[in-house]
Jmol script that loads the backbone (N, CA, C; Angstrom):
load data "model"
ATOM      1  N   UNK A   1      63.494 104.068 115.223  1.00  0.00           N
ATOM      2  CA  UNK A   1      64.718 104.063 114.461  1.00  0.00           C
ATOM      3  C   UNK A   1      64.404 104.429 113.013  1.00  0.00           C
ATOM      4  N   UNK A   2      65.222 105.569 112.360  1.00  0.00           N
ATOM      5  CA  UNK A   2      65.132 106.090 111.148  1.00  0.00           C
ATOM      6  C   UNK A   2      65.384 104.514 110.087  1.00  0.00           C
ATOM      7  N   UNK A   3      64.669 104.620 109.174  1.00  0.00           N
ATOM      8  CA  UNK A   3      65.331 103.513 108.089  1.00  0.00           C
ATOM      9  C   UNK A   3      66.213 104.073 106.588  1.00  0.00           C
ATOM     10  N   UNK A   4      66.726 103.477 106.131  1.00  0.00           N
ATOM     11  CA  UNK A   4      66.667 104.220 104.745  1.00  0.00           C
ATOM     12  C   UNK A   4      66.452 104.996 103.870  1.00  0.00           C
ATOM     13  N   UNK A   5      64.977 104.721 104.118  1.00  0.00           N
ATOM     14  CA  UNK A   5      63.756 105.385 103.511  1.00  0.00           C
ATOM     15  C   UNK A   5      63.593 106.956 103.893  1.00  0.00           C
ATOM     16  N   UNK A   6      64.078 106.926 105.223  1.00  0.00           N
ATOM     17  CA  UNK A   6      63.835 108.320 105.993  1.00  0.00           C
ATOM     18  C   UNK A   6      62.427 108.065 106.623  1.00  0.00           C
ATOM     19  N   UNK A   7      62.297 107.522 106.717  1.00  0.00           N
ATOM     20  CA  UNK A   7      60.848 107.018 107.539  1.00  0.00           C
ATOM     21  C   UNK A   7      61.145 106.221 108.882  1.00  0.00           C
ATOM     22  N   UNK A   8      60.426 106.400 110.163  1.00  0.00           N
ATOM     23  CA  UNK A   8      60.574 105.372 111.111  1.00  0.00           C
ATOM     24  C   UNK A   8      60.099 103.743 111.145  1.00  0.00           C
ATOM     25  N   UNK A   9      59.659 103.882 110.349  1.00  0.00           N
ATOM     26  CA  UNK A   9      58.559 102.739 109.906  1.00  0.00           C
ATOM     27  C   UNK A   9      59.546 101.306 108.977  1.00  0.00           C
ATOM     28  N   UNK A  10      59.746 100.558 109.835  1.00  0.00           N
ATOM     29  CA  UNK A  10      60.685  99.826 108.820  1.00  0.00           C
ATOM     30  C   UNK A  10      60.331  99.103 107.463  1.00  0.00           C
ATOM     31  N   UNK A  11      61.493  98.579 106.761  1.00  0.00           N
ATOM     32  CA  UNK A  11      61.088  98.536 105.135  1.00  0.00           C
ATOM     33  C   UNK A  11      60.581  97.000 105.624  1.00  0.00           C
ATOM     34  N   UNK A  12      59.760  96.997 104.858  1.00  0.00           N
ATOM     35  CA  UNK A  12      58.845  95.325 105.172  1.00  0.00           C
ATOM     36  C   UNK A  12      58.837  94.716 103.686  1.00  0.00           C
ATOM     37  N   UNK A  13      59.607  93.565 103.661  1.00  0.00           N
ATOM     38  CA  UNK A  13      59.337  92.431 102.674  1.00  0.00           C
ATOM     39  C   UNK A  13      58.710  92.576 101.577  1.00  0.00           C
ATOM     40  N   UNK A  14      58.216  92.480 100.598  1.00  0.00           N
ATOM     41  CA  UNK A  14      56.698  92.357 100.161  1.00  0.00           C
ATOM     42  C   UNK A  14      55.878  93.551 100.092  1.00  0.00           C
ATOM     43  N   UNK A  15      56.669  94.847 100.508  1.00  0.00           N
ATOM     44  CA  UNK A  15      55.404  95.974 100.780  1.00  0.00           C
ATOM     45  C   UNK A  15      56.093  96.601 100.592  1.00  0.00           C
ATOM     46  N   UNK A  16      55.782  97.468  99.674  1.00  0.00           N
ATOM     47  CA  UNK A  16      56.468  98.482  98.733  1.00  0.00           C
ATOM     48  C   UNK A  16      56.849  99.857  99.649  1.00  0.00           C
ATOM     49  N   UNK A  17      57.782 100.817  99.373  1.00  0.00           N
ATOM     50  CA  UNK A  17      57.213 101.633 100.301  1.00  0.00           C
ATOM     51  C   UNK A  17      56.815 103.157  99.158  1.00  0.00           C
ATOM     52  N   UNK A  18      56.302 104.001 100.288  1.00  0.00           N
ATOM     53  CA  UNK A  18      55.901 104.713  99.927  1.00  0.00           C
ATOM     54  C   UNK A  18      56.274 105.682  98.218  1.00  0.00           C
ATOM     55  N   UNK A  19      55.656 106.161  97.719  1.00  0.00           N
ATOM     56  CA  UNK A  19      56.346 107.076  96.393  1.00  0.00           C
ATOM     57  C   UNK A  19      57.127 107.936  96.862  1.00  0.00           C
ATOM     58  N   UNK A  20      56.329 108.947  98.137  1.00  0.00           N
ATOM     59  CA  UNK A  20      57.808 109.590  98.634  1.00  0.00           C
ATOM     60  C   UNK A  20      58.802 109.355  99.113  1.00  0.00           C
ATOM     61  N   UNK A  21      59.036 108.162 100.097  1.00  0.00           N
ATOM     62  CA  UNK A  21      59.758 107.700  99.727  1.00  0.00           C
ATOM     63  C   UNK A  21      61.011 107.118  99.192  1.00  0.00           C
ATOM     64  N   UNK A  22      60.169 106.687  98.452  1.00  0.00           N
ATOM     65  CA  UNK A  22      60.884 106.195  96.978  1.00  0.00           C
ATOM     66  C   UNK A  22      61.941 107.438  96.097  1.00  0.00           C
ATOM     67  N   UNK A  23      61.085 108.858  96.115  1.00  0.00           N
ATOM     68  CA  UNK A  23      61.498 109.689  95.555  1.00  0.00           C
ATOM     69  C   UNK A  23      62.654 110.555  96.611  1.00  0.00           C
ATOM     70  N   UNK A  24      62.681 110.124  97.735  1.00  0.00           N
ATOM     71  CA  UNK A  24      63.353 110.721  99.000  1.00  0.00           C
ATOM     72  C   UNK A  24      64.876 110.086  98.373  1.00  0.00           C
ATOM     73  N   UNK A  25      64.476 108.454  98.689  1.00  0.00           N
ATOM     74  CA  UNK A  25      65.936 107.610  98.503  1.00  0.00           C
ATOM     75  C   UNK A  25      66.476 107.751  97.141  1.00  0.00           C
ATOM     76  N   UNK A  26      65.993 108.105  96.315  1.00  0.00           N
ATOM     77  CA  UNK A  26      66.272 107.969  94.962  1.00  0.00           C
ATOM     78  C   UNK A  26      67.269 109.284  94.919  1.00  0.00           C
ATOM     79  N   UNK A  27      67.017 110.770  95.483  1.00  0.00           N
ATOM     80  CA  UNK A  27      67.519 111.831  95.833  1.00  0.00           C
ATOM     81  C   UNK A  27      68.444 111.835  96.765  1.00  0.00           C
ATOM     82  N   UNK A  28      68.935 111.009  97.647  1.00  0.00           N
ATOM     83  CA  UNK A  28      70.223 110.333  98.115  1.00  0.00           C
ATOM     84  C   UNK A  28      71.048 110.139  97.813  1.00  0.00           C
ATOM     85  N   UNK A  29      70.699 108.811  96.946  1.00  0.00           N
ATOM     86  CA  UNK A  29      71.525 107.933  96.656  1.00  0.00           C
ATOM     87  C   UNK A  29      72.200 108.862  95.455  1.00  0.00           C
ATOM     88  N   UNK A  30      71.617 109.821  94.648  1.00  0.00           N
ATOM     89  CA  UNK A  30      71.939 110.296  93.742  1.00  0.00           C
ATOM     90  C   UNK A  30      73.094 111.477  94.176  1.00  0.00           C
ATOM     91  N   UNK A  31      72.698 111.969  95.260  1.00  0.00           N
ATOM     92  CA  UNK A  31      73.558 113.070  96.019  1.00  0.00           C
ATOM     93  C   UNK A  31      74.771 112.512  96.823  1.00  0.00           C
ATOM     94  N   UNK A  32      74.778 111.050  96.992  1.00  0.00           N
ATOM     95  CA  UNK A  32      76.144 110.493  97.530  1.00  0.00           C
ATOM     96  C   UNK A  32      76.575 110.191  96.165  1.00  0.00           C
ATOM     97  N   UNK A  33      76.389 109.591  95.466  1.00  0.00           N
ATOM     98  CA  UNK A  33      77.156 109.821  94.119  1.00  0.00           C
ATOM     99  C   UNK A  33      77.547 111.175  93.669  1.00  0.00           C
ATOM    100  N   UNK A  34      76.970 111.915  93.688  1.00  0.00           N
ATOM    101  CA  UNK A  34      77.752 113.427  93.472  1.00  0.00           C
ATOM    102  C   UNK A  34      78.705 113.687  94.046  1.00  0.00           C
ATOM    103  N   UNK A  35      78.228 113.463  95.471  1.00  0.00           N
ATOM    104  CA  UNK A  35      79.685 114.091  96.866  1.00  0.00           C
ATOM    105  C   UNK A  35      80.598 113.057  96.555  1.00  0.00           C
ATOM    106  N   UNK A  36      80.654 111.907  95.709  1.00  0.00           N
ATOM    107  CA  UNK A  36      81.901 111.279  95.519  1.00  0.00           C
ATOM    108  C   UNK A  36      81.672 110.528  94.642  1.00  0.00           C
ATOM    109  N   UNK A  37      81.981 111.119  93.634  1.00  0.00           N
ATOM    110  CA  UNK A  37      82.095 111.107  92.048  1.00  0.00           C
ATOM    111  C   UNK A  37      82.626 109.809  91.831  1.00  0.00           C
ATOM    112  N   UNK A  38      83.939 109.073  92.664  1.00  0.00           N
ATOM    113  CA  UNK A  38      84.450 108.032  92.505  1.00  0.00           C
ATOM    114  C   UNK A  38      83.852 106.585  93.169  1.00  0.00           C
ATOM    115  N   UNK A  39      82.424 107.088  93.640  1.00  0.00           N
ATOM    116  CA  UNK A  39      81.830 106.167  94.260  1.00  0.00           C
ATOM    117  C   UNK A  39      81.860 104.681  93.358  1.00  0.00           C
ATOM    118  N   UNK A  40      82.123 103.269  94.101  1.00  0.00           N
ATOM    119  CA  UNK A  40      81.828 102.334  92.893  1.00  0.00           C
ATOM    120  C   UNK A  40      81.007 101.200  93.630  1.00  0.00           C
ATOM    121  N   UNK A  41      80.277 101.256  93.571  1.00  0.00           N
ATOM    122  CA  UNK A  41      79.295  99.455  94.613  1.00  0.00           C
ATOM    123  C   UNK A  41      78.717  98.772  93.461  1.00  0.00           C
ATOM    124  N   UNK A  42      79.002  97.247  94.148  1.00  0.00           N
ATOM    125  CA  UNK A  42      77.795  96.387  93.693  1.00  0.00           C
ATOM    126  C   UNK A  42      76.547  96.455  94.193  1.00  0.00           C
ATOM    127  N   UNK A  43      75.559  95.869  93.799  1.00  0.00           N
ATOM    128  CA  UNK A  43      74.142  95.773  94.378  1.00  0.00           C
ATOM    129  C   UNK A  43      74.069  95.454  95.435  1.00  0.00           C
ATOM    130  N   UNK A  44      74.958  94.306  96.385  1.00  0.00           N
ATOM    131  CA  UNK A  44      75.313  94.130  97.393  1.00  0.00           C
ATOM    132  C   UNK A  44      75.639  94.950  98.256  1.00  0.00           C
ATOM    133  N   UNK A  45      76.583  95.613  97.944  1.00  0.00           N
ATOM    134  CA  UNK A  45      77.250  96.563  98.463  1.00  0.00           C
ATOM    135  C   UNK A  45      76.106  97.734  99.063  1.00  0.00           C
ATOM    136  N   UNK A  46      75.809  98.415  97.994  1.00  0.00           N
ATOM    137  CA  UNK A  46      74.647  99.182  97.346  1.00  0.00           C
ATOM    138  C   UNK A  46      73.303  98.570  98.636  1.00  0.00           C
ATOM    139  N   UNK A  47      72.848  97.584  98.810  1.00  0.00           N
ATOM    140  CA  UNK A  47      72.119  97.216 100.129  1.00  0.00           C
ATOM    141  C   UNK A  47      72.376  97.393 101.271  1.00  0.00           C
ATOM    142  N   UNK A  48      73.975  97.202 101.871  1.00  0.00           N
ATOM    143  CA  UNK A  48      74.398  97.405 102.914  1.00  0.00           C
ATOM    144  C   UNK A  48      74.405  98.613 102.997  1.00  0.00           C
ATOM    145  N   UNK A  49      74.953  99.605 102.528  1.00  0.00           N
ATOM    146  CA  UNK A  49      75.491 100.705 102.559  1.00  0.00           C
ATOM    147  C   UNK A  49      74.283 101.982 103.303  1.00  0.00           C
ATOM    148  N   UNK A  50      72.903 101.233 102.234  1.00  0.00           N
ATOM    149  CA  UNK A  50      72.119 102.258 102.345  1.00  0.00           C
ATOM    150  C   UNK A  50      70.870 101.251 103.364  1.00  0.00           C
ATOM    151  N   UNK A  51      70.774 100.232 103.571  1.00  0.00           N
ATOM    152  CA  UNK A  51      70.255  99.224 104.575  1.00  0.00           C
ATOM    153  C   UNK A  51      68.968  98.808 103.624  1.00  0.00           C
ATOM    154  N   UNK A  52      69.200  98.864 102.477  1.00  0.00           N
ATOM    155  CA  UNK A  52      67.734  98.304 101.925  1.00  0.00           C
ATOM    156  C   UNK A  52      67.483  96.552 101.289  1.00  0.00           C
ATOM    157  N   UNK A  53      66.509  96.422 101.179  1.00  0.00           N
ATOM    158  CA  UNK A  53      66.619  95.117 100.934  1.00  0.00           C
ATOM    159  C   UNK A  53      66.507  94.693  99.146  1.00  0.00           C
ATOM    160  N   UNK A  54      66.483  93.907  98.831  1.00  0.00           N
ATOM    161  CA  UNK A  54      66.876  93.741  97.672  1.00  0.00           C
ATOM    162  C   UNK A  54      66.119  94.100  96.318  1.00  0.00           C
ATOM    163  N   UNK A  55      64.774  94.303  96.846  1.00  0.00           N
ATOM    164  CA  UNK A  55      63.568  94.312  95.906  1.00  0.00           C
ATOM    165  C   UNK A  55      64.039  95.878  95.416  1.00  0.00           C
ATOM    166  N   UNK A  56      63.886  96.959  97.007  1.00  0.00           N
ATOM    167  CA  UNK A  56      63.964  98.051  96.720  1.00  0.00           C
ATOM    168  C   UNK A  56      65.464  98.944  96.248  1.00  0.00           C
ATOM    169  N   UNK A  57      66.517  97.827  96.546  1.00  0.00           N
ATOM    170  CA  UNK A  57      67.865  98.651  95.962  1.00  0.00           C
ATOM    171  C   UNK A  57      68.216  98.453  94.047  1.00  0.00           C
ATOM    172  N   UNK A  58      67.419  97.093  94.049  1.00  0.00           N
ATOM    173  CA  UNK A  58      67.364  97.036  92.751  1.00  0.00           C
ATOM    174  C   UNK A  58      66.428  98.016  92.016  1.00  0.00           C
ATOM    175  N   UNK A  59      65.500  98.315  92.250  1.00  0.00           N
ATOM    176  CA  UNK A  59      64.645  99.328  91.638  1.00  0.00           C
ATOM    177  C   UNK A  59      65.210 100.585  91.867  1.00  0.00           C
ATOM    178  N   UNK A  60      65.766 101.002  92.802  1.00  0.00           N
ATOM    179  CA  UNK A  60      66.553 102.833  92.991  1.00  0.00           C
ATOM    180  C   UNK A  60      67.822 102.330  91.786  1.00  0.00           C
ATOM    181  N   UNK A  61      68.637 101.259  91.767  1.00  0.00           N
ATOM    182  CA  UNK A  61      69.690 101.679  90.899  1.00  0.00           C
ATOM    183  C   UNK A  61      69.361 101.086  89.348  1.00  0.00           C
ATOM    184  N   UNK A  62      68.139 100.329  88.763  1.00  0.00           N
ATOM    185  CA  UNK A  62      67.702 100.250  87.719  1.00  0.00           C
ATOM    186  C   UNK A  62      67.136 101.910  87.084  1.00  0.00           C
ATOM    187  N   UNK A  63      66.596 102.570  88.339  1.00  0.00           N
ATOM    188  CA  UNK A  63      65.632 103.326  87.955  1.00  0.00           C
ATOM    189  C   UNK A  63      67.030 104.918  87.640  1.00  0.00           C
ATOM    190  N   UNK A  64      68.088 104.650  88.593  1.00  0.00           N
ATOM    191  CA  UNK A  64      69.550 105.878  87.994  1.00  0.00           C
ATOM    192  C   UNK A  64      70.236 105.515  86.975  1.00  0.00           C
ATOM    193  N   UNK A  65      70.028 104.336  86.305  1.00  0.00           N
ATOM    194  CA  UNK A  65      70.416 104.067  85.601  1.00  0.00           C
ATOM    195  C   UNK A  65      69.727 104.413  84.554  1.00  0.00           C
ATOM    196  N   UNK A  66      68.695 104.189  84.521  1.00  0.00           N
ATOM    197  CA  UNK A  66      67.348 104.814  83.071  1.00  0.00           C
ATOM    198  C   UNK A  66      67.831 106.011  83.357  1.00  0.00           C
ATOM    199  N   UNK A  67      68.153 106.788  84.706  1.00  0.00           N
ATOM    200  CA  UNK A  67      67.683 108.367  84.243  1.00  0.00           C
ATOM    201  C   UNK A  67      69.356 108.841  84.117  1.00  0.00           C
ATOM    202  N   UNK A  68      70.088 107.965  83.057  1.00  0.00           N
ATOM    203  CA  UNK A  68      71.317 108.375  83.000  1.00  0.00           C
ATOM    204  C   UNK A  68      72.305 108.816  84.196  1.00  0.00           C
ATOM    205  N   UNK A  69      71.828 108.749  85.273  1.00  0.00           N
ATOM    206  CA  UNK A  69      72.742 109.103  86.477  1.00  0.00           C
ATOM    207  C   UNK A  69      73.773 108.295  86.787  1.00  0.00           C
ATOM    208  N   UNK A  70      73.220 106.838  87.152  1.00  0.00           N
ATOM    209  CA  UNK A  70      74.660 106.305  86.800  1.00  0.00           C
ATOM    210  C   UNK A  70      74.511 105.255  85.930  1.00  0.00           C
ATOM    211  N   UNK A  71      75.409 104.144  85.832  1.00  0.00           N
ATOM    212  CA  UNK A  71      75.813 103.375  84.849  1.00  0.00           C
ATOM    213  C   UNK A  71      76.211 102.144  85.257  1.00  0.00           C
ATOM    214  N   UNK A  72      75.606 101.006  84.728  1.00  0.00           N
ATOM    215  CA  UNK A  72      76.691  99.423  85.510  1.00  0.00           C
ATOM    216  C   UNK A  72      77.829  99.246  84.554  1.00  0.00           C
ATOM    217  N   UNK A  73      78.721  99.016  85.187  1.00  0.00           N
ATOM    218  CA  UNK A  73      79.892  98.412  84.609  1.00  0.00           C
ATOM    219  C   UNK A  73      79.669  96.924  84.216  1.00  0.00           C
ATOM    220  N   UNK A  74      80.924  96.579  83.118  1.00  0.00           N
ATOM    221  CA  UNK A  74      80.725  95.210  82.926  1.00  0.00           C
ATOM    222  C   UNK A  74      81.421  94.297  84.212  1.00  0.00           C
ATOM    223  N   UNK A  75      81.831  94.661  85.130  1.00  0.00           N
ATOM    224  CA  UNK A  75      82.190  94.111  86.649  1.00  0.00           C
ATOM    225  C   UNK A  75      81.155  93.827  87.488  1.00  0.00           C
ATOM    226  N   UNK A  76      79.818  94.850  87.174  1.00  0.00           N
ATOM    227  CA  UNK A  76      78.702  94.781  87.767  1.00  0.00           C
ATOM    228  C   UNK A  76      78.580  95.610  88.871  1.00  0.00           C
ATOM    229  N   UNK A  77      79.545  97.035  88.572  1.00  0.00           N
ATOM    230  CA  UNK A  77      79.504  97.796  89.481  1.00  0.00           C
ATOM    231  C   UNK A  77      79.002  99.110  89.379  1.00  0.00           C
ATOM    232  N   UNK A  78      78.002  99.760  89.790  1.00  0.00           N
ATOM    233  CA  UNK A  78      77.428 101.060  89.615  1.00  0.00           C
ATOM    234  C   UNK A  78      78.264 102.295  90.178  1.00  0.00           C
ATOM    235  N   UNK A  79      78.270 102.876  89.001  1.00  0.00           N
ATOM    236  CA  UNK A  79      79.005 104.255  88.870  1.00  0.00           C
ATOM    237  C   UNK A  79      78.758 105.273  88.540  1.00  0.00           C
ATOM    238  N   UNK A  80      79.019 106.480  88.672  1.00  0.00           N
ATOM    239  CA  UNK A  80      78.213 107.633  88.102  1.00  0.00           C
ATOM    240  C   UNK A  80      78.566 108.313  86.708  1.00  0.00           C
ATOM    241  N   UNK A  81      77.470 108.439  86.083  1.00  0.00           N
ATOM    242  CA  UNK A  81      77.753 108.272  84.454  1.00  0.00           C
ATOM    243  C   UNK A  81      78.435 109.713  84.150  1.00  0.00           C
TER     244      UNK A  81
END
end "model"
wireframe off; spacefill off
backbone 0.3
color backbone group
């Protein structure tokens, strides 16, 4: 079974995954925000959506957020900047 990640290999606890990865999901998540500009999730949300667990959804939307892509609201909802 595919994960998130694009890998078969599921995301494990405690164990980082790969840089590519990392750089795979990061290129996603960034391209479903494009295809819908009006996208709005919480971090919660933002986990389900894309099946990741918490360590690693917080680091993809800390890390679009540094690179100006998107933006948290004061609701606490990520949007595209």
């Amino acid at each position: 079974m595919k994960t998130a990640l694009g890998s078969n290999a599921p995301v494990l606890r405690g164990k980082p995954p790969t840089t590519t990865a990392l750089h795979d999901l990061l290129r996603r998540v960034e391209s479903e925000y494009r295809e819908m500009p009006g996208m709005c999730v919480t971090e919660a949300q933002a986990q389900r959506l894309w099946g990741l667990d918490s360590t690693t959804c917080a680091f993809v939307l800390m890390t679009l957020v540094e690179r100006r892509i998107l933006r948290r609201t004061p609701r606490g909802t990520y949007v595209k900047c």
